[in-house]
N, C-alpha and C positions, 0 to 999 in steps of 0.2 A: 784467082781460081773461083771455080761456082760449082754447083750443084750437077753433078755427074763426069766430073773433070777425074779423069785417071792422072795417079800419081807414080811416078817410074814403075809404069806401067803394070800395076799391083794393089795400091790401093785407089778402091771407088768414093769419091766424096759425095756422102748422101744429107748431112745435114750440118748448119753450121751449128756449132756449142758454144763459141765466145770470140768478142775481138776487144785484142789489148793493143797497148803503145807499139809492143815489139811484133804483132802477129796476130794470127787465129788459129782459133782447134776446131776441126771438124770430125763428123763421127763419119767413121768411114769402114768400108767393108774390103778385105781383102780377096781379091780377083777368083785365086783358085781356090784357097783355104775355109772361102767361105763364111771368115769369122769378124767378127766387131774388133774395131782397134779406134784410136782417137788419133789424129795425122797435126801436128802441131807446126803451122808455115809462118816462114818469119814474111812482115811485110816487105812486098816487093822493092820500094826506095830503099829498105835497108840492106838486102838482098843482095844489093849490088855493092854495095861497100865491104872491103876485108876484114875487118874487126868485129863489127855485128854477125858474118857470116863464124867468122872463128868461135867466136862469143857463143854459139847457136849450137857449133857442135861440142865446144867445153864444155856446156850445160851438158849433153847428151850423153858424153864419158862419162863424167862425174855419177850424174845419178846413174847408171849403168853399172858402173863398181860398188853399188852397194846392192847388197843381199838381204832382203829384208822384204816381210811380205807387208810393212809397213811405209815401203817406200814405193810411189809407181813405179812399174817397170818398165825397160824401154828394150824395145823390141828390136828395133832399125833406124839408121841413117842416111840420108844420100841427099840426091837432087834433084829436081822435077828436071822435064822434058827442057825445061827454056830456065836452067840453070839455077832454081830457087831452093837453098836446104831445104827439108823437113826432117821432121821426126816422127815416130809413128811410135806410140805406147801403150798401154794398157789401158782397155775402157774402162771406166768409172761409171757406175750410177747410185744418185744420191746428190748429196749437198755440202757443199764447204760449212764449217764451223761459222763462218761469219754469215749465213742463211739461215743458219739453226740458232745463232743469237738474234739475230733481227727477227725472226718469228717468235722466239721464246723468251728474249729479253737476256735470263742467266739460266743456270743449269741447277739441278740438284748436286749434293758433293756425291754423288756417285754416278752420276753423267760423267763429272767434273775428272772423275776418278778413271774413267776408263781411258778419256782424252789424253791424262796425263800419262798411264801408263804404258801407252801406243806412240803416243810422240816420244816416249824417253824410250821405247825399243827402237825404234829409226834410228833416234841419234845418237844411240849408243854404237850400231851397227858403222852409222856416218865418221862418226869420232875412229871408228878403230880401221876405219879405211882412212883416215889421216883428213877428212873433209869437216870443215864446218858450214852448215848454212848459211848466217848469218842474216837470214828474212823470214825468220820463224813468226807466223802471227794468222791469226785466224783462217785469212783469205788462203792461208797454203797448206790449211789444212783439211782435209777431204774425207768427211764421213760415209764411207760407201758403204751399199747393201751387199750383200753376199749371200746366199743360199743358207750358209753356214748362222749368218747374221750380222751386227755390223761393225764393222772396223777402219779404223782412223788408219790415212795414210798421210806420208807426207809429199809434197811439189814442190816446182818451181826448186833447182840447184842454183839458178843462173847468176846469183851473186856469191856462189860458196869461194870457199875460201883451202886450198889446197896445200897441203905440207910436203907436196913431193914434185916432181918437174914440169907440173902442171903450172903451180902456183910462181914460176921460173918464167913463165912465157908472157908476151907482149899482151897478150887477149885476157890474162890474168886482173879483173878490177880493180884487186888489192891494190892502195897506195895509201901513202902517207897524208892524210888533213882530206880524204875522198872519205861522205857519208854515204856508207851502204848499206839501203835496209830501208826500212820502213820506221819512221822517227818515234812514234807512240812505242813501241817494241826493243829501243836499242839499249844496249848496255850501256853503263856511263863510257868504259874504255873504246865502245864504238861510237858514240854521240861526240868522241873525243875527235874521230878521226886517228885511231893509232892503229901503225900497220902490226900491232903485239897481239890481237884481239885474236882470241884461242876458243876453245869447244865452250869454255863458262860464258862466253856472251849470247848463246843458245840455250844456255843456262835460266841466263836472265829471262828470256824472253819466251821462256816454258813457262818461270812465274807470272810476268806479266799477262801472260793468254790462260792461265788459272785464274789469277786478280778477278781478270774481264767475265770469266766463267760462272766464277759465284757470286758476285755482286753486279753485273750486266752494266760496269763503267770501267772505265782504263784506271790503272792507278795514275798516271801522269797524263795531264793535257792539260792545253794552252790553245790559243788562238794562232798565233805565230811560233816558228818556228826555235825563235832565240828563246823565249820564254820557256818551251816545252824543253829545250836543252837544261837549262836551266833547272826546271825543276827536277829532270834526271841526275844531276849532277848534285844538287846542295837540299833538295824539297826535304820535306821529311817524309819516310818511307809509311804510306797507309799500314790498314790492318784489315783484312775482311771484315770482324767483328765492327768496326768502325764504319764501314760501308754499308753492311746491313744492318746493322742494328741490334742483332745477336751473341751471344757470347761463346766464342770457341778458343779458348788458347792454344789448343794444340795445332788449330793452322795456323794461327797471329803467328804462331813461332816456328812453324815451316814458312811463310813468307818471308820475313824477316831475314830467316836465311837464304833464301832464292832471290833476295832483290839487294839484297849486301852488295855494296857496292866496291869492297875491295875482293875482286876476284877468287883471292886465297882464304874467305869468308863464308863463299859458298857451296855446294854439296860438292862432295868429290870427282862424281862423275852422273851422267846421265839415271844412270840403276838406281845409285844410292838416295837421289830425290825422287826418283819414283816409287821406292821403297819408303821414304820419309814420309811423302804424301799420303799411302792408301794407310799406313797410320794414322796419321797425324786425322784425315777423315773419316775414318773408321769403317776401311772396307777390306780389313785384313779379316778370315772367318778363325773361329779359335784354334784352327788349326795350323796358323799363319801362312794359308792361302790367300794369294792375292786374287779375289773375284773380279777383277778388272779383266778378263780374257776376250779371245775373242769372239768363242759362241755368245758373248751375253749381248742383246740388243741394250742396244742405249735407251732406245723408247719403253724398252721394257724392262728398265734393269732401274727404276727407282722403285724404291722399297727394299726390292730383295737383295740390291749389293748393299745395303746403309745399314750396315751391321755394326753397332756400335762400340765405344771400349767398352759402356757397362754392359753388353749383351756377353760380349766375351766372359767378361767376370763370371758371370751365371754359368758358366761351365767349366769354373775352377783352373781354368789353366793358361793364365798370365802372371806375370811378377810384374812388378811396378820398381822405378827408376832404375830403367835400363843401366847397364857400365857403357861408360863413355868410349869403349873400345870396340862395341857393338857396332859396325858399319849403319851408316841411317841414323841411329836411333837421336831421339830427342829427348832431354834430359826433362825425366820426371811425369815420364808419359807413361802410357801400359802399350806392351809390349807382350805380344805370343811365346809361350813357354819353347816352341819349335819355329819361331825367326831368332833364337839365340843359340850361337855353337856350344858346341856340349863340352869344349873347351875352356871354356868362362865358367860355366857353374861345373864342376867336375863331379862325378857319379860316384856315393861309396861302392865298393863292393857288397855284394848280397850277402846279408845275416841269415845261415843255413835258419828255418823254423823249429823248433823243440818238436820231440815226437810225440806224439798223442800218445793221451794215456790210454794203459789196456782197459777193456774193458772189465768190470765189475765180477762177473761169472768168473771171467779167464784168474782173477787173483782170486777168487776165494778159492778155487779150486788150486790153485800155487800153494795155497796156505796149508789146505789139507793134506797134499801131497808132501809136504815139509816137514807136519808133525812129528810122526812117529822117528824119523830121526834125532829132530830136538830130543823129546823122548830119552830116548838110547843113551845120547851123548849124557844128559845128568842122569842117569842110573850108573852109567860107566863111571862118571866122574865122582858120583857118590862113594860105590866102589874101591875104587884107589884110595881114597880117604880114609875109609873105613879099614885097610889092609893098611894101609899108614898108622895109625895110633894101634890096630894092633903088636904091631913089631916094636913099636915104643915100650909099648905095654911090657912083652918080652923083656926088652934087653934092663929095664929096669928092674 
């Protein structure tokens, strides 16, 4: 294909965008509609083979079932004129995460922040449509601009991994001792080759593209290939702190948990590490708002999301060592008084206030009004007394 080639008959290709092993993307305008779209063609020797072709639109399903304004979207399928799939999906503009580290090196934890909170809405959305990615890592992650501002989405499904009759079918990659993925990124249970590899090996590989974020190195790397297995599997796990040079325990100990290497070691689900995260870097505001959203630019969002534990402190309303039953929470961290259900710490009922006292005027004037019956009563009572000892008096 080239440069003003109509594709079934609908979309115009006006510029190319990239060429990989599998294909290219071009930016392409649709016929009647009039609007930008990006046309994704597999290369034509592959084109012609049935499994690459099936491969091409399993990709297209997949991300297509997920709902999420953090995943691209995809628009259409079919086949050119002279029999070649494409796809045609949502334009993009901006830069993959691995653009914005080769320009910037690492992030601030509130870049760091937004990144993580965007990728774990994807794959939260991916997980609950039964999909795992399984090639979660920089290059598939796409910082785009928007009107609005900037937000992370995520690409590339073509190695996911399917729990319904998708993952049943011949064009399915998953097998058994088959590395799928990208090696600096895998889980230990994917670096294994085991067909068990579930939504936590995305997991993993959230941490690892955090690691690379705040310290601008991978945590694992090697030269070779056995080596880098290796050291997923037995290394000893970094520590940000260690990497830069700095002292933060409260991410040392969200990594920690994110790169745990027995599956059942690491966050529950997608939310609960990203909830872990704008903790642990302290971009929860005291209201336990996560500012990691999507109006905030990234380019513009250091300083104002790096809201600290002690800044929270300063406005009174955090507890410190969260209860371990606290979703998220990390032990012995500070934690917003409203990211804890109101179930855990339980509410007395309200102590009615005492009434204010009257005012001054108001009782002296009581008092007055009260006298003259005082008064009355010990004259009367005198009285009787006195009518008393006289009948004594009498009868004696």
């Amino acid at each position: 294909m080239q440069q003003g080639s109509v594709i079934a008959d609908k979309y115009r290709l006006i510029e190319l965008l990239g060429r990989g092993g599998m294909g290219s993307v071009w930016l392409a305008e649709h016929t009647t509609l009039k609007t930008a779209v990006a046309v994704k063609l597999i290369n034509s020797e592959l084109g012609t083979l049935p499994q690459p072709r099936a491969r091409f639109l399993r990709e297209a399903q997949l991300a297509a079932r997920i709902k999420s304004a953090h995943v691209v979207q995809i628009y259409d399928h079919g086949v050119t004129s002279d029999g070649q799939p494409y796809i045609a999906m949502e334009r993009l503009v901006g830069e993959s995460l691995r653009d914005r580290l080769l320009d910037r090196t690492s992030l601030s934890r509130a870049e760091t922040a937004v990144i993580v909170s965007h990728v774990c809405r994807a794959l939260t959305r991916a997980h609950e449509a039964g999909l795992v990615h399984r090639d979660l890592k920089p290059e598939n992650i796409f910082i785009a601009r928007e009107p609005e501002g900037e937000i992370v989405k995520v690409l590339d499904f073509g190695v996911a991994k399917a729990t319904d009759a998708l993952s049943d079918s011949s064009i399915d990659p998953t097998r058994t001792g088959a590395l799928l993925g990208t090696p600096y990124y895998m889980s230990p249970e994917q670096a294994q080759g085991l067909k068990s590899v579930d939504y936590r090996t995305d997991l993993w590989a959230v941490g690892v593209v955090a690691f690379e974020c705040l310290t601008g190195v991978r945590p694992f790397a090697a030269e070779a290939l056995g080596p880098l297995i290796g050291k997923i599997l037995t290394g000893p796990i970094p520590s940000p702190s260690l990497a830069t040079g700095g002292q933060s325990p409260e991410l040392d100990a969200w990594m920690a948990r994110a790169l745990a290497r027995d599956p059942n070691a690491r966050f529950p689900s997608a939310q609960a590490m990203s909830d872990a995260f704008m903790i642990a870097a302290g971009t929860v505001d005291s209201l336990g708002h996560d500012t990691s959203s999507r109006d905030v630019s990234l380019s513009a969002s250091r300083g104002a999301m790096n809201r600290s534990a002690s800044d929270a402190n300063a406005f009174g309303d955090t507890v410190h060592s969260a209860p371990p039953d606290v979703p998220g929470a990390l032990s012995g961290q500070t934690l917003p008084l409203s990211a804890v259900a109101a179930n855990v710490f339980p509410v007395a009922p309200p102590v009615p206030a005492p009434a204010p006292p009257a005012p001054l005027a108001v009782t002296q004037t009581a008092q007055r009004s009260a006298l003259p019956w005082i008064i009355a009563v010990i004259v009367l009572g005198a009285m009787v007394v006195a009518l008393a000892v006289m009948l004594a008096l009498r009868r004696s």
